[in-house]
VEXDO-418233 format. One line per 4 residues: their letters; for each residue x, y, z of C-alpha. Coordinates in steps of 0.2 Angstrom, whole numbers. Each point is the difference from the previous one (the first is absolute). Layout:
A	X,Y,Z  ...
//
This chain:
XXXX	0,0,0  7,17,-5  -5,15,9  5,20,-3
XXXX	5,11,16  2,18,-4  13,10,12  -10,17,-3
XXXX	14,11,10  14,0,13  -5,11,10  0,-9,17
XXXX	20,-3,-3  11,-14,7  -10,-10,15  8,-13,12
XXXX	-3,-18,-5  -10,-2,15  -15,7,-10  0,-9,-16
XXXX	-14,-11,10  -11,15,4  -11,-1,-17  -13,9,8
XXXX	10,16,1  -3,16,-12  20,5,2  3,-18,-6
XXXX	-8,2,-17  13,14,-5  18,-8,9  16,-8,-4
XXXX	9,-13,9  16,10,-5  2,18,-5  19,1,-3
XXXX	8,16,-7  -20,3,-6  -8,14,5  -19,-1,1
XXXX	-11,16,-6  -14,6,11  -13,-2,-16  7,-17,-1
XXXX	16,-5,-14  13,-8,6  17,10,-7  20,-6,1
XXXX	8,12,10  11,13,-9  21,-1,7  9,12,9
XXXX	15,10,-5  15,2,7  1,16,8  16,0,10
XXXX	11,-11,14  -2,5,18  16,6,7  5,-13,11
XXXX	-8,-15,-7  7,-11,15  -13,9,10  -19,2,-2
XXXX	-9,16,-5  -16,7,-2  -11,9,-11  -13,15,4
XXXX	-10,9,-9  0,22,-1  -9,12,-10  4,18,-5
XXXX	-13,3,-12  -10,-9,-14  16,-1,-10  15,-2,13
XXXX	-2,-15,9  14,-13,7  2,-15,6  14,2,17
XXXX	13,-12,0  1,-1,20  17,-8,5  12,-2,15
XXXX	7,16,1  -8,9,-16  -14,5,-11  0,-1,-20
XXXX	-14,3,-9  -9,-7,-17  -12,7,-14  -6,-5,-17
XXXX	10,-16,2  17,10,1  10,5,14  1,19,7
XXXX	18,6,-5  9,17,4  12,10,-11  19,5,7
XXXX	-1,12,14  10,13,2  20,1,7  0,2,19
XXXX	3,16,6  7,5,19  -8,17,-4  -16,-7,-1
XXXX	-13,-1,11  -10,-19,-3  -17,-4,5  -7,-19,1
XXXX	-4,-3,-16  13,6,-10  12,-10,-10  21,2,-4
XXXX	12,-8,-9  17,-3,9  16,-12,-3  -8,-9,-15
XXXX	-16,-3,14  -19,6,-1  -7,5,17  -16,5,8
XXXX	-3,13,11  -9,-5,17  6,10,14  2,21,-5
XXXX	18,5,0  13,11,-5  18,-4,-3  -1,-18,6
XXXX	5,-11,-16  -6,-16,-5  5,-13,2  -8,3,18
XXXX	-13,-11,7  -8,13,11  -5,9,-14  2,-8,-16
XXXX	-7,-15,-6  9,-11,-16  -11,0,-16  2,-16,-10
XXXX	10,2,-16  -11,-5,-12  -11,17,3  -14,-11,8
XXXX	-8,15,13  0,-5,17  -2,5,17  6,-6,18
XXXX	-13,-8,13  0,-6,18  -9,-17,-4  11,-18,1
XXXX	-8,-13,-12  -9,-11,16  -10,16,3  -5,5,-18
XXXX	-15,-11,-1  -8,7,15  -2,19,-6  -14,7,-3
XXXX	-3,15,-9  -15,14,-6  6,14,-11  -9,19,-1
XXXX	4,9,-17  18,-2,-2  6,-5,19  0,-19,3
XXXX	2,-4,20  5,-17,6  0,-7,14  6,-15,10
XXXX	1,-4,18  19,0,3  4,17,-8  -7,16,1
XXXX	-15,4,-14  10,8,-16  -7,12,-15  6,-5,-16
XXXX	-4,16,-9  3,5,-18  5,16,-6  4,-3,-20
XXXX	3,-17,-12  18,-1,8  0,9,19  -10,-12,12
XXXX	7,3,17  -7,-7,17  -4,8,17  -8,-6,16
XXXX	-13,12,6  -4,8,17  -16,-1,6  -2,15,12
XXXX	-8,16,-5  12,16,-7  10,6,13  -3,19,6
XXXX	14,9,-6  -6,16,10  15,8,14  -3,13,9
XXXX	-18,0,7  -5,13,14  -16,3,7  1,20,5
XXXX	-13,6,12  -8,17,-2  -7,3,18  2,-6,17
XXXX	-5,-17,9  7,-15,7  -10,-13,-9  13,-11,-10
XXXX	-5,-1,-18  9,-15,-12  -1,-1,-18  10,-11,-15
XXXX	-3,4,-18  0,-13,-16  2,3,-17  -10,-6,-12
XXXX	10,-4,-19  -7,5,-15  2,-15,-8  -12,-15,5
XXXX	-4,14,15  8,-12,10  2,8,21  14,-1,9
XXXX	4,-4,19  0,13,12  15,13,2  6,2,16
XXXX	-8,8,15  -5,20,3  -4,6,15  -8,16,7
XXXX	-9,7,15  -14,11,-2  -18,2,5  -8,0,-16
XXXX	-17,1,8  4,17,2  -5,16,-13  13,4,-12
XXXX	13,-16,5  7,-11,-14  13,-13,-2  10,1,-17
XXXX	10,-16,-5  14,3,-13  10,-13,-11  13,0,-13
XXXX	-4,-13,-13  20,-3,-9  -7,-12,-13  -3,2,-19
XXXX	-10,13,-4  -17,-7,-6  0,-15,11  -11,3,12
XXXX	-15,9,-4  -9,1,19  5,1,18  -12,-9,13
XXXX	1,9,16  -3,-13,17  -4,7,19  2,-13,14
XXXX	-15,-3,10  -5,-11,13  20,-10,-5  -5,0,-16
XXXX	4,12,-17  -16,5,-9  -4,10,-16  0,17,1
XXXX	1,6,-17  13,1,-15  12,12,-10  4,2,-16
XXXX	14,11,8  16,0,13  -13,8,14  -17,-5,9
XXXX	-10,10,12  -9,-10,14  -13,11,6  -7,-13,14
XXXX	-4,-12,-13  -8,-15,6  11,-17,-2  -10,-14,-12
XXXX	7,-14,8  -8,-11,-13  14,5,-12  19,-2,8
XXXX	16,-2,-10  5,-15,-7  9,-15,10  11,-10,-10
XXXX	-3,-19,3  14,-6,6  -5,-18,-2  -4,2,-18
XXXX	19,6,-5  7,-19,-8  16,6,3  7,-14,12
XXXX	1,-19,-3  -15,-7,7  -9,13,-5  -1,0,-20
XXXX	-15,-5,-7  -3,-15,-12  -16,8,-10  -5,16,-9
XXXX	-13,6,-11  -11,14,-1  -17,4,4  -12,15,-2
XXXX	16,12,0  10,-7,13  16,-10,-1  -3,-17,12
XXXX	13,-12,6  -1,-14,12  8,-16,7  13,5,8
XXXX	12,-12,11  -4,8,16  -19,4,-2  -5,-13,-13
XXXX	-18,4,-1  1,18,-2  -5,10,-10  6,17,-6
XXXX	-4,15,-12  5,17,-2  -10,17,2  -14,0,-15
XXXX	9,7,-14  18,-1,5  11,-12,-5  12,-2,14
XXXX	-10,10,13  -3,-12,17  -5,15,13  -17,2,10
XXXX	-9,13,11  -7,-1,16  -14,-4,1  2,-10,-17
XXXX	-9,9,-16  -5,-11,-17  14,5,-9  11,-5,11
XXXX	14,-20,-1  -9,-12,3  7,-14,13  -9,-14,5
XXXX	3,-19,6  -8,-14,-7  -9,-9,15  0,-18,-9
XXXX	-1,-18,9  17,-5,-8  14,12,1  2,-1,-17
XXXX	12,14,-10  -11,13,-14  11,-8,-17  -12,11,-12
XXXX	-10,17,-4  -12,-2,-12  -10,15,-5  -14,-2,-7
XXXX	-18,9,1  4,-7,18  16,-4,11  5,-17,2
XXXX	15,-6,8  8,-17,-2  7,-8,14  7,-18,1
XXXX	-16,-7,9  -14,12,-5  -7,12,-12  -6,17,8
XXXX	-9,15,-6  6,16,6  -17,13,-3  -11,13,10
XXXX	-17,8,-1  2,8,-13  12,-8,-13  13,14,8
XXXX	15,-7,10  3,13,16  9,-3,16  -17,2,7
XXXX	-10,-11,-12  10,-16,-4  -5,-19,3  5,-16,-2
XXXX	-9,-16,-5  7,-17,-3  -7,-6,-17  8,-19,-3
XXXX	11,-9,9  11,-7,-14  16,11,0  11,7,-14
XXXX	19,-4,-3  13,12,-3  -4,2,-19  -7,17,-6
XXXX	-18,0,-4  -8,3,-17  -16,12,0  -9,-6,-15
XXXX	-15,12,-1  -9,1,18  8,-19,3  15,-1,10
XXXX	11,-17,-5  11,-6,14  12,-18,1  -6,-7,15
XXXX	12,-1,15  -4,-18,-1  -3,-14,-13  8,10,-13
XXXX	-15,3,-7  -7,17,-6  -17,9,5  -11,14,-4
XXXX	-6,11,12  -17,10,-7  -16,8,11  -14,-10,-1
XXXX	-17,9,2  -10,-14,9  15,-1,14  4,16,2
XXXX	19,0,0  15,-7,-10  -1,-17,-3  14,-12,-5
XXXX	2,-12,-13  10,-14,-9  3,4,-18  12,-13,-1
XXXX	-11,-14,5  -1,-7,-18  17,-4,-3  8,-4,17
XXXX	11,-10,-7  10,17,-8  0,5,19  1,-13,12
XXXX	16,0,12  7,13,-8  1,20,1  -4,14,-10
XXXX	15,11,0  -6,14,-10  -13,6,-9  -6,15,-12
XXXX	-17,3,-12  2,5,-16  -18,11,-7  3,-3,-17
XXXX	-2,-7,-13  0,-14,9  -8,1,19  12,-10,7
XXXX	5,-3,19  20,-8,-2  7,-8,15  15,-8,4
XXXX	0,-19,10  15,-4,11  4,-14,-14  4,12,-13
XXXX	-15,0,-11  -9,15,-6  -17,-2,4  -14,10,-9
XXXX	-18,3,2  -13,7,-11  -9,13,10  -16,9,-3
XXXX	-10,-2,15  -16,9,-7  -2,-14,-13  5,-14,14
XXXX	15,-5,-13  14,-6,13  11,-13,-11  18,-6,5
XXXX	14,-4,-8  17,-3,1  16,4,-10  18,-6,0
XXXX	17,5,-9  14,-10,-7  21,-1,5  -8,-4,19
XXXX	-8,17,1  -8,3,18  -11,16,0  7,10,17
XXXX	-9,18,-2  -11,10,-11  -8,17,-2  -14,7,-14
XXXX	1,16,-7  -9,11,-15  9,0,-17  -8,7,-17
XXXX	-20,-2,9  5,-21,6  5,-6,17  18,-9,-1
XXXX	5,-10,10  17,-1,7  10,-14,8  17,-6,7
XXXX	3,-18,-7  13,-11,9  8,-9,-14  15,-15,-2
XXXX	10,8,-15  16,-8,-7  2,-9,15  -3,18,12
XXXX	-12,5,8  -11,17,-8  -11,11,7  -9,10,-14
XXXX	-13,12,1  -11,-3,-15  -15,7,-7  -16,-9,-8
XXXX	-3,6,-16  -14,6,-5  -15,-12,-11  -3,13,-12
XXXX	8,-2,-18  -3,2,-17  6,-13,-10  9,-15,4
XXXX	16,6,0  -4,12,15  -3,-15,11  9,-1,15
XXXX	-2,-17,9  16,-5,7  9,5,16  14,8,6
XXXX	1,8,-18  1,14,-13  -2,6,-18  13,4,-12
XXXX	-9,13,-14  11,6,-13  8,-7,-17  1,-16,-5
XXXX	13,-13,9  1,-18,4  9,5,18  -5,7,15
XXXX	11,5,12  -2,9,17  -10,-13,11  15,-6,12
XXXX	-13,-1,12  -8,-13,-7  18,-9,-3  1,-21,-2
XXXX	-21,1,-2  -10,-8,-11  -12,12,-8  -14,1,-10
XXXX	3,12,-15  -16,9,-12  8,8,-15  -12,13,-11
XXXX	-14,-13,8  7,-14,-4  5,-12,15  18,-7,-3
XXXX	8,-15,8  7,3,17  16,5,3  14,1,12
XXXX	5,18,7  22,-1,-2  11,14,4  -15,11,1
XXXX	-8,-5,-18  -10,-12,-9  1,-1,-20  -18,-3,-9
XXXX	-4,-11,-15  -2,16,-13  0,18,4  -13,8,5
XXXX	-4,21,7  -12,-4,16  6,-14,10  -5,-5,19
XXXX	10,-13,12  -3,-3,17  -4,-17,10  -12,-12,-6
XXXX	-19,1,9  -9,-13,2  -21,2,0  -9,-15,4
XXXX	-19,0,1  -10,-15,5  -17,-3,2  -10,-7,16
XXXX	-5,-20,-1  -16,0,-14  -16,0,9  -16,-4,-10
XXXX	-16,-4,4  -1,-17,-8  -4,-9,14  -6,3,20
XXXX	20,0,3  4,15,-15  9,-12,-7  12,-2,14
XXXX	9,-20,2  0,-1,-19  14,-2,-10  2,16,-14
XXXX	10,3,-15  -2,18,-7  4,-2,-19  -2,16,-6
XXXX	1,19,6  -7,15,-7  9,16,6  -7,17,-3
XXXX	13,10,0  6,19,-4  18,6,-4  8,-15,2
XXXX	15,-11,-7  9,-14,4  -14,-11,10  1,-17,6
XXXX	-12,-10,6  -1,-20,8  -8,-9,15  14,2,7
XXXX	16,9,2  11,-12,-11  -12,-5,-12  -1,19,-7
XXXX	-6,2,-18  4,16,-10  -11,7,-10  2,5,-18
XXXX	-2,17,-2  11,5,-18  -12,3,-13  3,12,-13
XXXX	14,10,6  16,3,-12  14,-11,3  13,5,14
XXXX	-15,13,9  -6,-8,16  -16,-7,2  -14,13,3
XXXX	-9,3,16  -18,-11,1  -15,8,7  -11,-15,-4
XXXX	-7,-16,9  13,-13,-6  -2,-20,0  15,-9,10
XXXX	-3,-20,-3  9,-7,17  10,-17,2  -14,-12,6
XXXX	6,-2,19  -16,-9,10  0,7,18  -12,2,16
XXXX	2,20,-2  -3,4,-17  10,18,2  8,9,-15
XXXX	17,9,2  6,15,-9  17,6,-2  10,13,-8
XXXX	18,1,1  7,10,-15  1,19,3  -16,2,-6
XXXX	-19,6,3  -13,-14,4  -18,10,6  -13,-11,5
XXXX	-18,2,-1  -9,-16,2  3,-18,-3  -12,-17,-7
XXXX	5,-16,4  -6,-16,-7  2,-13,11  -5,-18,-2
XXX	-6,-8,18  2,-16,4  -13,-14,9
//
């Protein structure tokens, strides 16, 4: 008896064998049984996925390094090479250089940020001096030779993995919990320099403040005045004290406090003026002036001068915190060694601003103590159109009344107990994805209506076997074109999920790399309107061990010569040759070659070149791929049982596919048939591209599973739609 199943989509992705019973569910009628270097697309196709290009070798590839993502503007973004010691950055695929700096000079005065060239040496400024010449490591930092920009960290490589990170225009702060919290700020395409903020308000700069009594008494009068800057309006602590005595109950007496303000002119556009009363100074009025006449003014102790927050400085081991994001216009950290369930965040609208007045008004830090069963460290700000914090055993929202977070106003409510690890979450619209801090598995935390807070849940539960006794190490989401969640497991294997919760499209799969390539790190970032995605491979080249940062290339191209499905690669463009040279760091490979569109036989990379069979203009090499797609054990409703317990030999397949070249097709994985695509193309062109459903007659191969497997190893496109199998069943 021969039956046909049609495979309408792929849109439920790779699903753990322990499914393949489950005929009863929807997800099943759209899975794989293995979704290798496939990435599923969220209206249903089934696509091979592009390769990367080789972008650059870390520094030190003896150690490990990682990626993060930052963005200028819609045009500048880069991927951060984060290393022991140093950051580098990357765009387009290409690797930030700077031109020859000047000749030191004793004469002149350097800033951090500036370069020099002395003795044959490049060097980067990050201490300012004058007439200290490089080299000299309190000022100086050695730039590499081959131009590559770079600039000195803190961070040792155990530590790197554990920063976290949230950037604000064009200022990127990281934090960690064993070194203070650090800007990374950039100030052109080649002068990035980092700082470690304070977190006090300005300091008065005023001297010389008297308090002057007209009249007679013996009443003691105190006042302190504050500036207020002009930028951000930002108030400063207190000056020091003025005292006078006077009755100025009495007609015609009057106090007249005085100051000298030495600062730049412009700074400061008011004064605010502070009378003690009952032990504590209270408003009395303001100045646009040096001067201020108190006519027995009435102190409004509900306004007094700000207090810095001694406790919220980070500027002692133990007490630098180990998260930082931003919320409703305030910078928040948390975690730190000492109080790990604290949480911090500056004066609303300040960026470094930790003071607070007695008694406390709304715009003033927040700092409040999480008050949880477990004393379980804050690993995560999320912002969202609510507060949530991560911790290792629960997941908390931080709100208030009404939706505006004051000193006065905040609370906290636990809203799971499942715990987050380490890993920085992914905000994908109003969901928040987070790698559990146990099980290895991720979740999606979204508000639910009916419950009436956050509710937690598994999206991994479908392919367990992807996650199960392993860790996720890093993860990014990548918008377009592609919604695509990528995450790295503790094994090395780039794991990717199709992600469009609106349409309930979840689907996993799971990519690997050739030369015993280990995924460590990665980072998305915008280039020409696509999310990239960035990633240091660990790699066994020529015996050595690599690490490479490379970047997937995008799907897009026009003909088949612009395909780019190998790894670790890159394009020559330009005349005709038979040899390519320049890829040492592909040396003693085997590589896949496509010439003008045409897929040549593989080659070995020697001395730094491979030779191709006939010349061509446009020619890609990098590491073979290998896509493998195979369908879930046929399921039909032939019998109570949907066939299942009955031997099956699928003997034909029909795949509808788009795009596509150099398909193969079997029952299994060595029993792959090609199919004959060459039609009426002229001798020595390459076969064109099929968007068509094709027939693929199989070798018989009777078996309980009845599955069709689909591979595609040449460096070519394979898009697929949909799939028919004729199966002939067994008693």
């Amino acid at each position: 008896m021969a039956i046909r199943i049609l495979d309408r989509a792929f849109s439920s992705g790779e699903l753990t064998p322990e499914l393949f019973g489950r005929v009863d569910l929807a997800k099943r009628q759209e899975g794989l049984a293995l979704c290798r270097n496939f990435q599923t697309l969220p209206h249903g196709p089934a696509v091979n996925r592009p390769g990367t290009e080789y972008v650059a070798e870390v520094k030190t590839s003896t150690i490990a390094t990682r990626l993060i993502p930052f963005s200028y503007n819609n045009t500048q973004t880069f991927a951060i090479q984060l290393g022991a010691g140093y950051f580098r950055w990357h765009t387009n695929a290409a690797t930030l250089s700077y031109a020859t700096p000047a000749a030191y000079s004793g004469a002149t005065a350097y800033v951090i940020g500036d370069m020099v060239s002395s003795g044959g040496v490049n060097y980067y400024c990050f201490k300012a001096t004058t007439g200290n010449a490089p080299p000299n490591a309190t000022y100086w930092y050695a730039l590499p030779a081959d131009m590559t920009y770079e600039i000195p960290n803190p961070y040792a490589a155990a530590d790197l993995q554990d920063i976290h990170y949230v950037q604000s225009a064009d200022v990127l702060t990281l934090v960690h919990p064993n070194y203070p919290p650090m800007e990374l700020r950039r100030y052109g395409s080649t002068n990035w320099q980092t700082a470690i903020p304070t977190f006090n308000p300005p300091a008065c700069p005023l001297t010389g403040v008297t308090a002057t009594a007209t009249g007679t008494g013996t009443t003691t009068y105190d006042y302190v005045v504050t500036t207020v800057q002009t930028a951000g309006l930002q108030e400063s602590v207190q000056s020091a004290n003025a005292t006078c005595t006077n009755n100025l109950s009495t007609a015609g007496n009057l106090n007249t406090i005085t100051w000298t303000d030495p600062s730049t002119a412009g700074l400061n556009v008011r004064y605010y003026i502070y009378k003690k009363a009952n032990g504590i100074y209270g408003y009395v009025g303001q100045s646009s002036g040096t001067s201020f006449v108190d006519q027995n003014i009435t102190a409004d102790v509900s306004k007094t001068p700000p207090i810095s927050d001694a406790t919220a400085s980070f500027n002692t081991a133990g007490n630098y915190p180990s998260a930082v994001s931003y919320f409703q216009q305030r910078r928040m950290f948390a975690g730190t060694i000492n109080a790990p369930q604290n949480l911090w965040a500056t004066r609303s609208g300040t960026e470094s601003n930790m003071s607070y007045t007695i008694p406390v008004q709304s715009d003033n830090r927040i700092s409040v103590r999480v008050a949880a069963r477990e004393a379980s460290a804050i690993r995560h700000i999320v912002p969202g159109g609510q507060l949530l914090l991560l911790t290792a055993s629960c997941e908390w929202k931080c709100g208030s009344a009404n939706d505006v977070l004051t000193p006065a106003s905040i609370n906290l409510s636990p809203q799971s107990y499942i715990g987050a690890s380490n890993v920085t979450p992914v905000v994908v619209n109003n969901l928040v994805l987070y790698a559990a801090a146990r099980g290895g598995h991720i979740r999606e935390l979204s508000y639910a209506w009916q419950a009436s807070s956050y509710v937690s849940g598994d999206i991994s539960l479908m392919a367990p076997h992807l996650f199960d006794y392993k860790s996720i190490v890093d993860m990014a989401y990548s918008r377009g074109p592609i919604p695509t969640l990528w995450a790295i497991s503790s094994d090395g294997t780039l794991l990717g999920m199709t992600y469009v919760p609106e349409q309930q499209v979840a689907s996993w799969h799971h990519h690997d790399t050739a030369a015993s390539g280990l995924f460590e790190s990665l980072c998305v970032v915008t280039e020409n309107t696509e999310d990239m995605l960035y990633v240091i491979v660990k790699r066994t080249i020529n015996g050595a061990t690599k690490r490479y940062v490379e970047r997937l290339h995008t799907r897009n191209f026009a003909t088949v010569a612009d395909a780019f499905f190998v790894d670790c690669g890159a394009t020559y463009n330009g005349a005709p040759t038979k040899t390519i040279s320049g890829l040492s760091w592909l040396e003693g490979q085997t590589v896949n070659i496509l010439a003008d569109g045409a897929v040549m036989p593989q080659g070995v990379v020697t001395s730094g070149t491979i030779t191709l069979q006939q010349a061509a203009s446009k020619v890609t090499v990098g590491l073979p791929i290998i896509a493998q797609l195979q369908t879930l054990p046929a399921a039909a409703q032939v019998d109570g049982g949907f066939g299942q317990g009955r031997q099956k030999n699928v003997n034909k397949v029909w795949l509808r596919v788009y795009r596509s070249s150099g398909i193969y097709a079997g029952p299994d994985f060595s029993s792959l048939v090609p199919y004959k695509q060459r039609t009426t193309e002229n001798y020595g062109s390459p076969p064109n591209l099929v968007s068509d459903e094709i027939e693929i007659v199989l070798s018989p191969s009777w078996a309980s599973s009845g599955q069709v497997c689909v591979q595609q190893t040449d460096p070519l496109p394979l898009d697929l739609a949909s799939m028919t199998l004729e199966i002939a069943i067994g008693a």
